[in-house]
C-alpha positions in Angstrom: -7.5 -0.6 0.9 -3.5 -0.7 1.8 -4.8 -2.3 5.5 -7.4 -4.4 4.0 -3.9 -6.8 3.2 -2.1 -5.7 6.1 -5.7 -7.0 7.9 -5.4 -10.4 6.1 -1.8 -11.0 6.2 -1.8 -10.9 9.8 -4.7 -12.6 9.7 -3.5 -15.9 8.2 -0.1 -15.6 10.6 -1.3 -14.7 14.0 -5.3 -14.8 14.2 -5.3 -13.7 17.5 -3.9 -10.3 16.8 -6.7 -9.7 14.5 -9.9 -11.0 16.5 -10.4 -7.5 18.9 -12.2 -7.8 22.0 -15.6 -6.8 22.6 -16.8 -5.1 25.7 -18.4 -7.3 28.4 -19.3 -11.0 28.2 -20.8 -13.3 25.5 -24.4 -13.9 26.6 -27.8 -15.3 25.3 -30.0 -12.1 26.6 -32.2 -10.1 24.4 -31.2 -6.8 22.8 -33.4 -5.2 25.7 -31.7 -6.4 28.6 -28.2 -6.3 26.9 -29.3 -2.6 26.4 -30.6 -1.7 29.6 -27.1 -3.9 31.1 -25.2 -1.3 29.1 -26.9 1.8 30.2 -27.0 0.8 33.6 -23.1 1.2 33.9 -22.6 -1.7 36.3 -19.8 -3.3 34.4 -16.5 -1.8 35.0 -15.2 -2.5 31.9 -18.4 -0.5 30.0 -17.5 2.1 32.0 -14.6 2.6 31.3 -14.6 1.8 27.6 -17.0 4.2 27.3 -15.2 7.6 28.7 -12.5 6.3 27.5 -14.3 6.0 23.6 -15.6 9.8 24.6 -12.3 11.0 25.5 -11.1 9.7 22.5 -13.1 11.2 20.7 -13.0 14.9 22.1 -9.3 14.5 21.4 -8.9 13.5 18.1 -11.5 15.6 17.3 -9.9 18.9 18.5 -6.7 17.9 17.0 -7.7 16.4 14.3 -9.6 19.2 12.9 -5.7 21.6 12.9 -4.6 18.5 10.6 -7.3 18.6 8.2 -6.9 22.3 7.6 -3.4 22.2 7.8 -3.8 19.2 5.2 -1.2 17.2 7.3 -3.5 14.2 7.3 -0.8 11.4 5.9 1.2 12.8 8.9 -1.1 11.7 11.6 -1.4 8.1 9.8 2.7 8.4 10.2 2.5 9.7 13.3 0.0 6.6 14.7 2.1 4.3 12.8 5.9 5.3 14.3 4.2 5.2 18.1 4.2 0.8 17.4 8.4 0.7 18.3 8.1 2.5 21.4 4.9 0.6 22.3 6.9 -2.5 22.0 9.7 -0.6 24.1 7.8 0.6 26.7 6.6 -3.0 27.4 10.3 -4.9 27.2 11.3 -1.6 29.8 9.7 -3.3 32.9 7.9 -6.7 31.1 4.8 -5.5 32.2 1.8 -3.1 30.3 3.1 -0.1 31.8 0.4 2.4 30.5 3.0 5.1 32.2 6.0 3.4 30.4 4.6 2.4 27.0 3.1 5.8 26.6 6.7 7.8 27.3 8.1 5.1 24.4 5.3 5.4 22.3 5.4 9.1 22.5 9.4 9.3 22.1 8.6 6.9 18.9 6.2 9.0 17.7 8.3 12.0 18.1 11.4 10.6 16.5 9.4 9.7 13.4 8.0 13.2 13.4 11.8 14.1 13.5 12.8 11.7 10.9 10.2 13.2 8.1 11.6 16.7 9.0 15.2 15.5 8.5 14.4 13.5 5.2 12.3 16.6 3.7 15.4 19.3 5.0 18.5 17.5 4.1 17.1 15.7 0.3 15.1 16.4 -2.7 12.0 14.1 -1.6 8.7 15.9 -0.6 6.8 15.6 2.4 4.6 12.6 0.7 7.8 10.7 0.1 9.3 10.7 3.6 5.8 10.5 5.5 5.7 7.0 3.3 9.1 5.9 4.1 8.8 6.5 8.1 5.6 5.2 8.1 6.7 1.7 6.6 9.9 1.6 7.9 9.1 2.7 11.7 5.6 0.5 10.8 8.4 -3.4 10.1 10.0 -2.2 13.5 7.4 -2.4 15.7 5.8 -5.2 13.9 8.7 -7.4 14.5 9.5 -6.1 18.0 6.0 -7.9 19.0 6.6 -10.5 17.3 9.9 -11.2 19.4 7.6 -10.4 22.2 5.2 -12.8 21.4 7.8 -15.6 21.5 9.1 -14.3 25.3 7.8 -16.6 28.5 5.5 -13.2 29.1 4.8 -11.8 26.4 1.7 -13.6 25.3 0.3 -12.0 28.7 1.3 -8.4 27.5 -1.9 -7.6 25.3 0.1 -6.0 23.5 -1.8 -7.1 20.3 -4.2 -4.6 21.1 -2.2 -2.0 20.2 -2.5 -3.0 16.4 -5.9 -3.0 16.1 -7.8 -2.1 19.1 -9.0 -3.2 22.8 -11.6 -1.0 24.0 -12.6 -3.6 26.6 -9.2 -3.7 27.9 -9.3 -0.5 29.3 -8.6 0.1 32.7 -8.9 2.7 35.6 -5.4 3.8 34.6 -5.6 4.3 30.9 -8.6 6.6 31.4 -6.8 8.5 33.9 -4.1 9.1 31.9 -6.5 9.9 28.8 -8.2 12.2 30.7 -5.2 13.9 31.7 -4.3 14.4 27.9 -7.5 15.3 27.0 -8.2 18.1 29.3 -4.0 18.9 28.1 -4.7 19.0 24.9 -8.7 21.5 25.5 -6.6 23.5 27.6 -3.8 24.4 25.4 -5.9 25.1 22.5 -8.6 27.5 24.3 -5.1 29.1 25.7 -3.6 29.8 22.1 -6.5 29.2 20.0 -5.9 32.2 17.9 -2.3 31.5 17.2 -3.1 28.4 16.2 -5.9 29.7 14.3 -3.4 31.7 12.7 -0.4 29.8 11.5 -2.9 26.9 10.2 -4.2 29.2 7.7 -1.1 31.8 7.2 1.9 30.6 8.7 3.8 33.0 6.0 1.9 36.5 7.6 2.1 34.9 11.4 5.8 34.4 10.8 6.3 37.6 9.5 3.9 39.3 12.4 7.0 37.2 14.9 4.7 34.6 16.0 6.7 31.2 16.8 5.1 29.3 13.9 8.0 26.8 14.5 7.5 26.3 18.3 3.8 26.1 17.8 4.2 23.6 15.4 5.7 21.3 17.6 4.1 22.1 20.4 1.0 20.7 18.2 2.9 17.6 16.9 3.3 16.8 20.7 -0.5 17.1 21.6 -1.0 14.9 18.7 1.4 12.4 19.8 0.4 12.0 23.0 -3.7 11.9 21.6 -2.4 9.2 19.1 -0.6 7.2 21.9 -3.8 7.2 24.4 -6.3 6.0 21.4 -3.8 3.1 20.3 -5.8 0.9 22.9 -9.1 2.0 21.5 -8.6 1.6 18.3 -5.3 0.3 17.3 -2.5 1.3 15.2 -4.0 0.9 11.5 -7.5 2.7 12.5 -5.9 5.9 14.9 -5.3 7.4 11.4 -9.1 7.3 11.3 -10.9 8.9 14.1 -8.0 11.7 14.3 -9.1 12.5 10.4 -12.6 11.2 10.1 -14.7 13.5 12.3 -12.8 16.1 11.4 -13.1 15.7 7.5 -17.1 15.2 8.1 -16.7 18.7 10.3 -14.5 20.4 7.3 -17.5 19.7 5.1 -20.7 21.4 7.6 -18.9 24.6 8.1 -16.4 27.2 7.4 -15.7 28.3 10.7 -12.9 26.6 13.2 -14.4 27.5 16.1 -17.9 25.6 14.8 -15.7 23.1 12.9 -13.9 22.2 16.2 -17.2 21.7 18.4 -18.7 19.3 15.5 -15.5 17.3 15.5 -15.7 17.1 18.9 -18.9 16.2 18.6 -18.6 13.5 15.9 -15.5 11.8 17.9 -17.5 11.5 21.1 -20.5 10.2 18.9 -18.6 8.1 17.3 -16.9 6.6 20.2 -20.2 6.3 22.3 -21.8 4.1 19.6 -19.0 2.1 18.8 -18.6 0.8 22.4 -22.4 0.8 22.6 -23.0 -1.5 19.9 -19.6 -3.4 20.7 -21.4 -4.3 23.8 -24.8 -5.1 21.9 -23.4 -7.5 19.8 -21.2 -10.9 20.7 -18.4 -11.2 18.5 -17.7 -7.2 17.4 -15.0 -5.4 17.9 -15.2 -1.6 19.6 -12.7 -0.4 17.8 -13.4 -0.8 14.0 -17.2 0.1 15.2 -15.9 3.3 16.1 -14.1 4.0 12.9 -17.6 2.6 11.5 -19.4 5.5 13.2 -17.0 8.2 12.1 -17.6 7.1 8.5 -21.2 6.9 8.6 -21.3 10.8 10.1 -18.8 11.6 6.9 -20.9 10.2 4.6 -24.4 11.7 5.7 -22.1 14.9 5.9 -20.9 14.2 2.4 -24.1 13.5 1.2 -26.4 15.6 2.8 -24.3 18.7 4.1 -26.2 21.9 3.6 -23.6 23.6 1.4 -20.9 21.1 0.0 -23.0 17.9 0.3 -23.5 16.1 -2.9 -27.2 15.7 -2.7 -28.0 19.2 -1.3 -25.9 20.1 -4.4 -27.6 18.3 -7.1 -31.1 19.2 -5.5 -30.2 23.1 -5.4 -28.7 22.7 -9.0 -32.0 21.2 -9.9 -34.9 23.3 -8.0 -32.3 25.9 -9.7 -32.7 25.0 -13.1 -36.7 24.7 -12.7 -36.6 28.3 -11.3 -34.6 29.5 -14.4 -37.4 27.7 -16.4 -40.1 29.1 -14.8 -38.9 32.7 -15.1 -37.8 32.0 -18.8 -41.2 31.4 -19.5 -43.2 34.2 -17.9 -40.2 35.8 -19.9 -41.8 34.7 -23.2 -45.2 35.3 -21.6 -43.9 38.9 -21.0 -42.7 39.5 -24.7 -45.6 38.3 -26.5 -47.5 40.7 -24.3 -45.1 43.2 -25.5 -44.9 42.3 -28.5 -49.3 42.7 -28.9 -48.5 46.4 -27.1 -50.2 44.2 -24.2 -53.9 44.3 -25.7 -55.7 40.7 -24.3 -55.4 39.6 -20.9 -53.6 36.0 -21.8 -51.3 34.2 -23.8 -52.3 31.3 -26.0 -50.2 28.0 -25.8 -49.4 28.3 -29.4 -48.2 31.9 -29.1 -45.8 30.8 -26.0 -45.4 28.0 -28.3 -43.9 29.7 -31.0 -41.8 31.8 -28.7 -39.9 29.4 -26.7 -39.6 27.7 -30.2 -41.1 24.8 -28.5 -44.4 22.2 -28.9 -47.6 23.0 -27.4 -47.2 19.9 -25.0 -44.1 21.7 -23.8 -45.1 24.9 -23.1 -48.4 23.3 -21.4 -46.6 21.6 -19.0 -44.0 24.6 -18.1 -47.8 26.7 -17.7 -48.6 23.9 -15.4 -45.9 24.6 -13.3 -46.2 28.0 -13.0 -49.6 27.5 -11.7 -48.6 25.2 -9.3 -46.3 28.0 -8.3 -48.9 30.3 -8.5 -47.0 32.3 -11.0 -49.8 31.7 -13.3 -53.2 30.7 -14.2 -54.9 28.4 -16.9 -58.0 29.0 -19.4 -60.7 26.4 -18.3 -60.1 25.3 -22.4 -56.5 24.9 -21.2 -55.1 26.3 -24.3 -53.9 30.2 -22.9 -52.6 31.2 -19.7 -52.8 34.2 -17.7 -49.8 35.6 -15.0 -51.2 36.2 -12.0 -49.7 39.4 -9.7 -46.6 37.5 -8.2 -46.0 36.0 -11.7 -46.7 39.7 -13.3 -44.1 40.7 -10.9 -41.6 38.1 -11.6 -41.9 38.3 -15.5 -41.3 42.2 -15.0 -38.0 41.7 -12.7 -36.6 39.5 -15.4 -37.0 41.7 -18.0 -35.9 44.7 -16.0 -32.7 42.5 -15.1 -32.1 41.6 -18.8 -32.4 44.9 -20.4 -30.9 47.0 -17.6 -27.3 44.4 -17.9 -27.6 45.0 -21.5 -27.7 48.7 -20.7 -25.1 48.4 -19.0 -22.6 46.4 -20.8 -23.2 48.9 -23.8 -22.6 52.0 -21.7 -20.0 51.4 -19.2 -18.4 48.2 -20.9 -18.4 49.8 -24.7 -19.8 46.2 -26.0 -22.0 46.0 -29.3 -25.5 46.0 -28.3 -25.6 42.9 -30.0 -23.3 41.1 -28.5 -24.6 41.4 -25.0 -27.9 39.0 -24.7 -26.3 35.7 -24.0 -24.6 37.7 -20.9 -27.9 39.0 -19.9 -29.5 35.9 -20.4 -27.3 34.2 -18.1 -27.2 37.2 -15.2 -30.8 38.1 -15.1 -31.4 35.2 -12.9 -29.3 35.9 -10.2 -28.9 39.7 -9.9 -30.5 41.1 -6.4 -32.5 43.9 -5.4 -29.5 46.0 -4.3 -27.5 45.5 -7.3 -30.2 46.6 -9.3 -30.6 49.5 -7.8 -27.1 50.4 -8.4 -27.3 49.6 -11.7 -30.3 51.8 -12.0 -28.5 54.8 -10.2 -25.3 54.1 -12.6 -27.3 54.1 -15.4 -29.4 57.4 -14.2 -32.7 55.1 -13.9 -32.4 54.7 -18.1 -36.3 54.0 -19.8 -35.0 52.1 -22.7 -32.1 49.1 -23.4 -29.7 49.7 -26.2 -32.4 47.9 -28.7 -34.9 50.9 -27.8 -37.1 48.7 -25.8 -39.0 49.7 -22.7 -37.4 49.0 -19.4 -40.0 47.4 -16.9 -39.5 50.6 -14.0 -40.9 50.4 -9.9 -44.2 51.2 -10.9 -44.8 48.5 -12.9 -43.5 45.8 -10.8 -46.9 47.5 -8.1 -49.2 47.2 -10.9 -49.6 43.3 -10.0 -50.8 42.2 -12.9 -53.4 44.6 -14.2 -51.8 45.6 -17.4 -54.7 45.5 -19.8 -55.8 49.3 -19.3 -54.2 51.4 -22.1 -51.0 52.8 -22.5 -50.7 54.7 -18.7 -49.9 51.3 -17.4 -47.9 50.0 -20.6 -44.4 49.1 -19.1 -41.7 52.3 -19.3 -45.5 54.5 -19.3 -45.8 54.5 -15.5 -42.0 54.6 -14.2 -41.6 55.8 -10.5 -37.9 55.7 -9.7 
């Protein structure tokens, strides 16, 4: 939102600044030829738009991703924002787009500011959020004005400097790919090198420094990677949107897994998708930028990976939380099923709706359509009158292992937590739906494979968990009758 004005402002005072350039030439062929043009690689400038965009991307993916975890992500927005003065520098050095010169000045910059935040956090009582803010604005007004000055030189309009701000893909050249190749295999190196020690102070830097790692040497030696990866993508992208592919892939990688090594390769990943699309679609198009497409990319793999991510994603949670509680429905009613079988000593071979009815405390549509779905899940099986239902051997199984889980917690609770028998039920209500096999078993062995619950009801043993189902034949196969242990 903060660049959405920054975007309009300099907007309405120098247009030209915020019109990026697409990659190749505006042309009247159809999305098939314009697609096979681009795939061909004949233009120079799609080729090297492209591995540059995939450089880019591998870069501030990798580095990236020690941000994120090291949740220094305002300082890579600082960092991409202090890099503008010596941009501007690096240019007035020679007058000419030096990529050698601009990047030592937008490096120096970059460090500086880097400097400056450490200084202002050492030496006064403002926090890290406080000085990142203040470099990034102040360093931010320098190297607006300092193109602005250059603007109004007899060569600066020819600079192209603007495309620092926000982003020239198509301007790329055989040297800025060189040199961003240069970083980027820099940058792969070093971390394979001293990937655990940076594995290590980005999640402890308190134990690392006390087990005499360098924390303080690798930190900057990771600050100057980051540097230089900021100072090759400022052509790519530009100033206000670097921020953005050095967090973006990374935060959509942070979210898929919980491992750096994995999180590094999907960031990676992402970056080099993202960068790919954005110059492919750049190149589709006639009027769009390459550079906010790429940002565009990045945010569309973050929000399928916020969305959809297998363990943190917001859908895959609701849908687990939901297929969870239908699950602990199901099993509450073969539950009921269970206790007015029990509660009959188990003579009949079903369970009217109005006896579940009356147990779940619930109306007979209610209870119908919770039979329903235990038949669909084959837990269960309906009276062609439809008005009782019958368990079938997995649901026989099922309803046993609840009640096994409920009585046995109880048990326990009473015994080896001294809690009144009856104050445990809402406890076991809640843990006999997700207590596994093996903890069972321990809680069978602890409890020296107890028959009864503190109530003095049966607990549901091995053996009747194998009878499957057939329960109607007298009091051998009456649960806590036929326990094997």
């Amino acid at each position: 939102m903060r660049y959405g004005f920054l975007f309009i402002f300099l907007g309405l005072l120098v247009p030209e600044w915020v019109w990026a350039e697409r990659i190749g030439d505006i042309s009247e062929t159809s999305a098939f030829e314009q697609a096979r043009r681009f795939f061909s690689f004949q233009d120079p400038a799609v080729r090297y738009a492209l591995v540059g965009s995939i450089l880019l991307g591998i870069s501030c993916g990798l580095l990236g991703s020690f941000l994120v975890v090291r949740k220094m992500a305002l300082f890579g927005d600082t960092l991409s924002h202090a890099v503008l003065p010596g941009v501007a520098l690096g240019f007035l050095w020679n007058m000419s787009k030096d990529p050698v010169a601009i990047f030592v000045g937008a490096t120096l910059a970059g460090l500086l500011g880097g400097a400056m935040v450490t200084l202002i956090k050492q030496t006064t009582r403002l926090k890290e959020d406080t000085a990142l803010g203040l470099v990034l604005a102040s360093f931010f007004a320098i190297g607006i004005c300092l193109l602005t000055r250059i603007q109004n030189i007899s060569t600066g309009s020819k600079g192209g400097l603007d495309a620092y701000l926000f982003g020239q893909a198509a301007s790329l050249g055989r040297d800025d790919v060189i040199l961003m190749a240069i970083i980027t295999v820099l940058a792969v190196l070093l971390i394979a090198i001293f990937y655990k020690e940076l594995l290590l102070t980005s999640f402890d830097a308190a134990f690392a420094r006390a087990a005499g790692f360098p924390v303080t040497m690798i930190h900057y030696v990771l600050m100057l990677l980051l540097a230089f990866s900021v100072v090759i993508a400022l052509q790519a992208v530009g100033v206000v949107l670097v921020s953005a592919m050095l967090i973006t892939p990374a935060a959509a990688a942070y979210l898929l897994t919980d491992r750096m090594h994995v999180m590094l390769l999907l960031a990676s990943v992402f970056g080099v998708t993202a960068g790919a699309a954005g110059a492919f679609f750049s190149f589709m198009s006639t009027n769009l930028p390459t550079g906010p497409l790429m940002v565009m990319g990045a945010s569309l793999v973050f929000v399928l990976a916020f969305l959809f991510g297998p363990r943190h994603g917001v859908v895959s949670r609701w849908w687990r939380r939901q297929s969870r509680s239908a699950q602990i429905q199901r099993e509450n009613t073969l539950k009921a099923i269970y206790h007015v079988l029990e509660g009959r000593s188990f003579e009949g071979e079903g369970v009217s709706l109005r006896e579940l009815a009356e147990k779940r405390r619930e109306t007979i549509d209610e209870v119908r359509g919770q039979s329903r779905e235990l038949k669909t899940h084959q837990m269960a099986t309906l009276h062609e009158d439809g008005d009782s239902v019958h368990l079938t051997p997995e649901g026989w199984q099922r309803a046993c292992e609840i009640v096994r889980n409920h009585r046995l917690w109880e048990l326990y609770l009473t015994n080896e937590a001294s809690i009144a028998p009856d104050h445990v039920h809402d406890d076991a209500e809640v843990i006999e739906h997700v207590l596994g096999e093996e903890t069972v078993r321990q809680l069978e062995r602890t409890l020296n494979h107890a028959t009864k619950d503190p109530h003095g009801r049966p607990i549901p043993g091995l053996m009747d968990l194998k009878l499957g189902g057939q329960i109607m034949g007298g009091p051998a196969t009456v649960p806590g009758y036929g326990r094997t242990t």
